[in-house]
Each structure stands twice: as structure tokens, then as C-alpha cells.
Backbone as numpy.savetxt, mean C-alpha at the origin, in Angstrom:
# Nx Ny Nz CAx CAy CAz Cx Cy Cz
-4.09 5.73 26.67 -3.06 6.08 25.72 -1.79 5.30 26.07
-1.03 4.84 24.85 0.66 4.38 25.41 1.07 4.50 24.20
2.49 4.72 24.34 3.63 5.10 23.49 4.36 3.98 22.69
3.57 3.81 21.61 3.86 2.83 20.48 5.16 3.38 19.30
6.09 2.47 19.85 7.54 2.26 18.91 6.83 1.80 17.99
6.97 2.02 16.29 6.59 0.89 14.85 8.04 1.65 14.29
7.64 0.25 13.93 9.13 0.11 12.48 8.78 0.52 11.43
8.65 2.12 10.63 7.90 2.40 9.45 8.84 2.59 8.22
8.61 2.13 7.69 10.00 3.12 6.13 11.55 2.75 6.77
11.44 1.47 7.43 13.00 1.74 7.86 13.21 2.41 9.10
12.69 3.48 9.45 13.35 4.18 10.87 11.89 3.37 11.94
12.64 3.53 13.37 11.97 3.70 14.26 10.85 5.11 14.76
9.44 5.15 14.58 8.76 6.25 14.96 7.92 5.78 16.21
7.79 7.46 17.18 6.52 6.83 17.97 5.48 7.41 17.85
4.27 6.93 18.76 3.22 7.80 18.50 2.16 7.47 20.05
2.20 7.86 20.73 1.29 8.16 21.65 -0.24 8.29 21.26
-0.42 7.30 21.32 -2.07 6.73 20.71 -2.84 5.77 21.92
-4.43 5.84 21.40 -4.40 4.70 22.49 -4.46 3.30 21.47
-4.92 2.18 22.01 -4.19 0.98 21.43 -5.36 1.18 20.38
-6.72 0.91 20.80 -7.55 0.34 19.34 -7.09 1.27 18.08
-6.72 2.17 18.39 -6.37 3.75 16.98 -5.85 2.71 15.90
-6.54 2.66 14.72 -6.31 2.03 13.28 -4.86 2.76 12.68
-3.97 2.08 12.15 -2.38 2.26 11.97 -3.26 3.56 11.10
-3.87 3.51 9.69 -4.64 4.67 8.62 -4.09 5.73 10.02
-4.53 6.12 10.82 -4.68 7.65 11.24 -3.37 7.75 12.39
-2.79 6.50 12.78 -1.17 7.04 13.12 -0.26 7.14 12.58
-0.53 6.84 11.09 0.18 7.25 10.46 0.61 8.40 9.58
-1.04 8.74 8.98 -1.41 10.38 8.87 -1.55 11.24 9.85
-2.08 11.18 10.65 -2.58 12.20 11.72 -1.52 12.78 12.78
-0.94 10.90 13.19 0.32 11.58 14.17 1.87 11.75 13.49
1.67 10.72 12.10 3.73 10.84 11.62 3.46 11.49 10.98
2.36 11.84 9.91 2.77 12.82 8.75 2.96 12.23 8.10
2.95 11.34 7.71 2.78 10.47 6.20 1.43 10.00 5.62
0.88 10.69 5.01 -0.13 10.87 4.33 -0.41 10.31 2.76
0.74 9.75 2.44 -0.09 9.11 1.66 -0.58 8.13 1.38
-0.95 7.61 2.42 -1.92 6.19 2.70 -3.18 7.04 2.95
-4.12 6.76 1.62 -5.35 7.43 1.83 -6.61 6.39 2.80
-7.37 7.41 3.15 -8.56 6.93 3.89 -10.00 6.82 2.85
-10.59 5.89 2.29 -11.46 5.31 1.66 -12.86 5.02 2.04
-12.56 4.02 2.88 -14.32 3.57 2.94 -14.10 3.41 4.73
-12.97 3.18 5.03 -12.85 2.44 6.36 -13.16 1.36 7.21
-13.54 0.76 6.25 -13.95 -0.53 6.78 -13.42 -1.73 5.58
-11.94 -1.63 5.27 -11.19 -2.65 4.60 -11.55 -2.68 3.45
-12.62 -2.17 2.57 -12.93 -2.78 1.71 -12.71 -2.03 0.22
-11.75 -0.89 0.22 -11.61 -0.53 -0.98 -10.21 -0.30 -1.29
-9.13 -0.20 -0.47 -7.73 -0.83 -0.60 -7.08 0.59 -0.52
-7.47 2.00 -0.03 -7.15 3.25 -0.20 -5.79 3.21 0.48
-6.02 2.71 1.88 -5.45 2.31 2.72 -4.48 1.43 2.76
-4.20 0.77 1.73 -3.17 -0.88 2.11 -1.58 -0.28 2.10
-0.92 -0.57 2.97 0.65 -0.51 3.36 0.57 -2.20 3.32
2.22 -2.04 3.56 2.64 -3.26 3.40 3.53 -3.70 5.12
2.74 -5.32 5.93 3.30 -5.48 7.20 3.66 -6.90 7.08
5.11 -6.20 7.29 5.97 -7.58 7.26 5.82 -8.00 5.56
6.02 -7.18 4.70 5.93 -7.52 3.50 4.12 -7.56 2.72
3.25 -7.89 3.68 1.90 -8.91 3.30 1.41 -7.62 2.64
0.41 -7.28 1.89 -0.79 -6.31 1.46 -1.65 -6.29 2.89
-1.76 -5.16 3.41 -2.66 -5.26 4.54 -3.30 -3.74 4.40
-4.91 -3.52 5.00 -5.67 -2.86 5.22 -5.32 -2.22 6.45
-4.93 -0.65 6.64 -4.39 -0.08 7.66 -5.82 0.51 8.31
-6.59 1.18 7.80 -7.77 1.61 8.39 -8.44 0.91 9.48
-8.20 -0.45 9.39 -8.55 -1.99 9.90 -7.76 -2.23 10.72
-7.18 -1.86 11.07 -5.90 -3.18 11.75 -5.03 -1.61 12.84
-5.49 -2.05 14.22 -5.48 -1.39 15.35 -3.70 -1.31 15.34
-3.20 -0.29 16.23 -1.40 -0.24 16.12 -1.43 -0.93 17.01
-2.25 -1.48 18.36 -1.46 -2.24 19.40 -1.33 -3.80 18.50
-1.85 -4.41 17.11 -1.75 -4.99 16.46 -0.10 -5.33 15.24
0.06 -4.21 15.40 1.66 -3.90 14.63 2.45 -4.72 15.28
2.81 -4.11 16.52 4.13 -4.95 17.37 5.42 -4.09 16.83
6.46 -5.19 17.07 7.65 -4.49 16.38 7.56 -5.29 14.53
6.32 -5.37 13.87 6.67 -5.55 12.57 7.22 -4.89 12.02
7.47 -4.80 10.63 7.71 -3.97 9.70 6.90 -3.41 8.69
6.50 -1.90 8.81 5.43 -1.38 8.11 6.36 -0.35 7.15
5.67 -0.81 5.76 6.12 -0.09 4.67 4.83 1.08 3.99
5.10 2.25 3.97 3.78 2.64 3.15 4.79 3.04 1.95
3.19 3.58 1.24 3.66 4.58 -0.06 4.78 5.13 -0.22
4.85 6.07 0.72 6.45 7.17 1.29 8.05 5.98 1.14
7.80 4.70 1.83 8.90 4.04 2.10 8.95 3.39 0.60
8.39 2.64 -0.19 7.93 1.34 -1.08 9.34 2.04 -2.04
9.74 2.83 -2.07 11.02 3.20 -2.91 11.56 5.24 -2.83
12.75 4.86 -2.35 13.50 6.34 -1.90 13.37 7.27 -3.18
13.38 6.65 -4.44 13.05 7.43 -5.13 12.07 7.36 -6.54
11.12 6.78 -6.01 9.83 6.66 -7.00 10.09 5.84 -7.54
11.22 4.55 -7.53 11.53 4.07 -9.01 11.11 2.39 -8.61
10.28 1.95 -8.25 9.90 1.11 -7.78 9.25 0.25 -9.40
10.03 -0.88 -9.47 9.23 -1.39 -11.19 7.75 -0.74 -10.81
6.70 -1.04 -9.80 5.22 -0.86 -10.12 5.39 0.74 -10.53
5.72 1.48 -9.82 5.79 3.00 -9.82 6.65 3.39 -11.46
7.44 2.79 -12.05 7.54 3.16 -13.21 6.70 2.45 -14.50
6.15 1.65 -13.87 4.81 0.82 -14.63 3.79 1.69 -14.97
3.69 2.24 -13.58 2.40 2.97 -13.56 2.27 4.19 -14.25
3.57 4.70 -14.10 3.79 5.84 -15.32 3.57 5.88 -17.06
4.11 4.77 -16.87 4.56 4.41 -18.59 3.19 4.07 -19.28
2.13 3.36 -18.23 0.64 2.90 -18.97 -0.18 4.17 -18.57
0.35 5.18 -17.91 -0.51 6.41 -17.50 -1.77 5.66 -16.72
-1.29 4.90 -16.05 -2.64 4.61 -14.85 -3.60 5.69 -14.58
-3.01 6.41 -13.44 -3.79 7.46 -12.48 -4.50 8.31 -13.68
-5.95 8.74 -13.16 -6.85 9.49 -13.40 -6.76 10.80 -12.08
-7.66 10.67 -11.36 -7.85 11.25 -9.65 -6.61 10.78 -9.20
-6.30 9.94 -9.14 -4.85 9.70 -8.38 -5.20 8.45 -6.89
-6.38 9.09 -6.15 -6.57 8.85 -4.96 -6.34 7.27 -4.77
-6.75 6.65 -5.61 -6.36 4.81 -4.96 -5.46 4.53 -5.47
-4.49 5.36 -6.10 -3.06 4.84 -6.93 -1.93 4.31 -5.48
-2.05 5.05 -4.39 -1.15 4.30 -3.34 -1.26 3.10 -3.20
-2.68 2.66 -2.80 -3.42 1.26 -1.98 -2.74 0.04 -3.64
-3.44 0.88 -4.45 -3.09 -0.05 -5.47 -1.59 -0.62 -6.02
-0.77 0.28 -6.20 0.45 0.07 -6.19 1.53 -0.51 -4.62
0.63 -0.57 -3.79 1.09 -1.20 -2.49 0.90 -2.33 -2.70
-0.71 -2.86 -3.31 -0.90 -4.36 -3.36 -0.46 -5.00 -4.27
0.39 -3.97 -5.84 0.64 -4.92 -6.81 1.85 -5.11 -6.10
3.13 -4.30 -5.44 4.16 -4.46 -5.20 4.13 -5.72 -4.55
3.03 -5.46 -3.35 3.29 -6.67 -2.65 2.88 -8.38 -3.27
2.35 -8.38 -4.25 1.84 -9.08 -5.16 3.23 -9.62 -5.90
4.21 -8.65 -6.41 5.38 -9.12 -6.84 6.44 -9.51 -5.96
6.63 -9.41 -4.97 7.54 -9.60 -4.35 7.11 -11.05 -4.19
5.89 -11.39 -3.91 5.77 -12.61 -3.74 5.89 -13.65 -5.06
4.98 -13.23 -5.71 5.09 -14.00 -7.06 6.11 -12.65 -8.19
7.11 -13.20 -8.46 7.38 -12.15 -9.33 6.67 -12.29 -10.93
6.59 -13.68 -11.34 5.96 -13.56 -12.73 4.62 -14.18 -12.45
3.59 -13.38 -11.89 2.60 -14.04 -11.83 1.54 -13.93 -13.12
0.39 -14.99 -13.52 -0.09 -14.88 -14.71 -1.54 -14.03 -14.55
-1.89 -13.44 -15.82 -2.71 -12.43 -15.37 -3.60 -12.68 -14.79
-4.58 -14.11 -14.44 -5.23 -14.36 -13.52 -4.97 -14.20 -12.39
-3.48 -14.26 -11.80 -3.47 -14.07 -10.73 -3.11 -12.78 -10.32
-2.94 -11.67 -11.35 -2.54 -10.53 -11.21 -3.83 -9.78 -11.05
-4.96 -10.08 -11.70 -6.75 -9.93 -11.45 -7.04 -10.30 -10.23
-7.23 -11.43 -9.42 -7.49 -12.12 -8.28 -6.38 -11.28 -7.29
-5.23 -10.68 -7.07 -4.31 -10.37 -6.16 -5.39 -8.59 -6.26
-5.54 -8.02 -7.29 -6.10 -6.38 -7.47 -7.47 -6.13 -7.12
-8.34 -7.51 -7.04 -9.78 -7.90 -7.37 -10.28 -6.63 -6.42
-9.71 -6.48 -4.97 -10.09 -5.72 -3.77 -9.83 -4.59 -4.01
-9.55 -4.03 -4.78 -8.88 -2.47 -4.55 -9.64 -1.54 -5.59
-10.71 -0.80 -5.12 -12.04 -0.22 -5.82 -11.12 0.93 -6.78
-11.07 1.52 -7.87 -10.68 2.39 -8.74 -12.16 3.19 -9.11
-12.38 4.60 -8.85 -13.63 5.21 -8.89 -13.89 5.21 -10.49
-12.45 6.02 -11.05 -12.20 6.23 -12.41 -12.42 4.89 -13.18
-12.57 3.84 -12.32 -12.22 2.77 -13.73 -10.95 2.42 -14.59
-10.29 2.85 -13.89 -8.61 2.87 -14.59 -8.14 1.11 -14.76
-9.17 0.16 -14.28 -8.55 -1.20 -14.56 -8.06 -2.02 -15.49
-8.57 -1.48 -16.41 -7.35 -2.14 -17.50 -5.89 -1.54 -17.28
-5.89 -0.72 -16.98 -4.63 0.07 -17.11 -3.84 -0.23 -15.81
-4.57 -0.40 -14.56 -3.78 -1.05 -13.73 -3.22 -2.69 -13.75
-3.77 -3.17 -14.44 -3.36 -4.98 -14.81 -2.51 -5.05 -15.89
-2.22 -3.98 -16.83 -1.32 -3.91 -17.94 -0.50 -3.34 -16.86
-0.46 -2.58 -15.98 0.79 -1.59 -15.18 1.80 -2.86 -14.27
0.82 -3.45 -13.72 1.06 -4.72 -12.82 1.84 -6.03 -13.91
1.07 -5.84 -14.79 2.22 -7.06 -15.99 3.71 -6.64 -16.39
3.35 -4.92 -16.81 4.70 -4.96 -17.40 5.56 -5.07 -16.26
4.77 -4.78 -14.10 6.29 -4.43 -13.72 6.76 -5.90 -13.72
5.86 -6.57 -13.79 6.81 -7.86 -14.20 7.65 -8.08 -14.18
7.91 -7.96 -15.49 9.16 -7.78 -16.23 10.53 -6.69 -16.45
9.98 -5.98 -15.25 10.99 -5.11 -15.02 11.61 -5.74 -13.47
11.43 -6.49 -13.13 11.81 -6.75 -11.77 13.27 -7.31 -11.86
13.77 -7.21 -11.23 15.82 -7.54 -11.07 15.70 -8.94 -10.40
């Protein structure tokens, strides 16, 4: 076990873990921030994706002695008060069904815009391609991801 400082949402947290422990369960289990859901666990359905150092990354995957002093953003941090263009995107096209992959997904479009802000819908398909929706909500997440587009400052 050792006592891992991460940079989460802005504040400094610790967590007394041992090193291989996947960020997914120090972040639920020991901070209490839960809404980075747990999926398949093995990277491949995006339940999980926070944002390190800005990038779309798979937390279930990716051990905390791996963090360092980056900067990890989840769900909880991505905006103080819900109003994040994707997060009012996602409202307005009524995305969510179950709800459950609406974090992972709206983590990867955000991080998707920050990088490209007007990206074209091919690349708005190819950036989401990874992130499994049980419901099938995909049209509705690639219309959610276009309009925040255009809501971006």
C-alpha cells in the first residue's frame, strides 16, 4: 500500500491504495465519486473514461501509480454546474435512456471538443466509435456531440 496524492476536479485528494489499484475504484470506492461507472473492465466500453491531462482515458485500465501528479477530471469535475456545452447537448437531444454510459460518453465527446472544437461528423463517429450504448441511443449521441459544437465559446 502507499499514499497516492492525485489532482482530481481541481483539489488535491489522497488515497491509500496499493499501486496496481485501477484509478475506476480509487475513485469510487476510496473518494466517493461515483460517477465514473464500471462496465466491462477491461477498456473496452468507455463506462469508465475521465479525462488525464485533458486526453479521453479508460480509468478501469490505467493503475493510480500511473496518474502521477496529472490532472484527472471526472464526470463530478467536467463542469461545477452541469452546464458543460456536451451536458446541455445532451439534454436538449434527450440522449440518456438507462443513463449508465452517459458519463464515459460525455467525457469522451468533451474531450473530443476541447481538442477539435468543430470537428466533422466523421470525426465525431471515429472519436465515440469506443463507447458501447446498451440502449442504442447513437444517433442521439452524434446529434448531442454536433450541436455542442456549436455551443462552444
Amino acid at each position: 500500500m502507499a499514499n497516492y496524492k492525485l489532482q482530481i476536479n481541481g483539489r488535491t485528494l489522497e488515497a491509500d491504495v496499493d499501486a496496481d489499484t485501477p484509478l475506476l475504484w480509487v475513485l469510487r470506492d476510496h473518494l466517493g465519486l461515483v460517477g465514473t461507472k464500471f462496465g466491462c473492465g477491461i477498456a473496452q466500453c468507455g463506462a469508465c473514461t475521465v479525462h488525464v491531462d485533458g486526453k479521453a482515458m479508460r480509468s478501469c485500465s490505467l493503475p493510480v501509480s500511473a496518474v502521477g501528479a496529472k490532472k484527472v477530471t471526472t464526470i463530478e469535475g467536467l463542469s461545477e454546474l452541469g452546464d458543460h456545452p456536451v451536458q446541455q447537448a445532451w439534454d436538449e437531444v434527450d440522449v440518456a435512456q438507462c443513463g449508465y454510459c452517459q458519463a464515459g460518453q460525455i467525457m469522451t465527446a468533451a474531450a473530443l471538443l476541447a481538442q477539435n472544437p468543430k470537428p466533422t461528423n466523421e470525426q465525431i463517429e471515429n472519436a465515440m466509435h469506443g463507447n458501447i450504448c446498451r440502449c442504442g441511443t447513437y444517433h442521439r449521441i452524434l446529434e448531442a456531440v454536433a450541436l455542442a459544437s456549436t455551443k462552444l465559446k
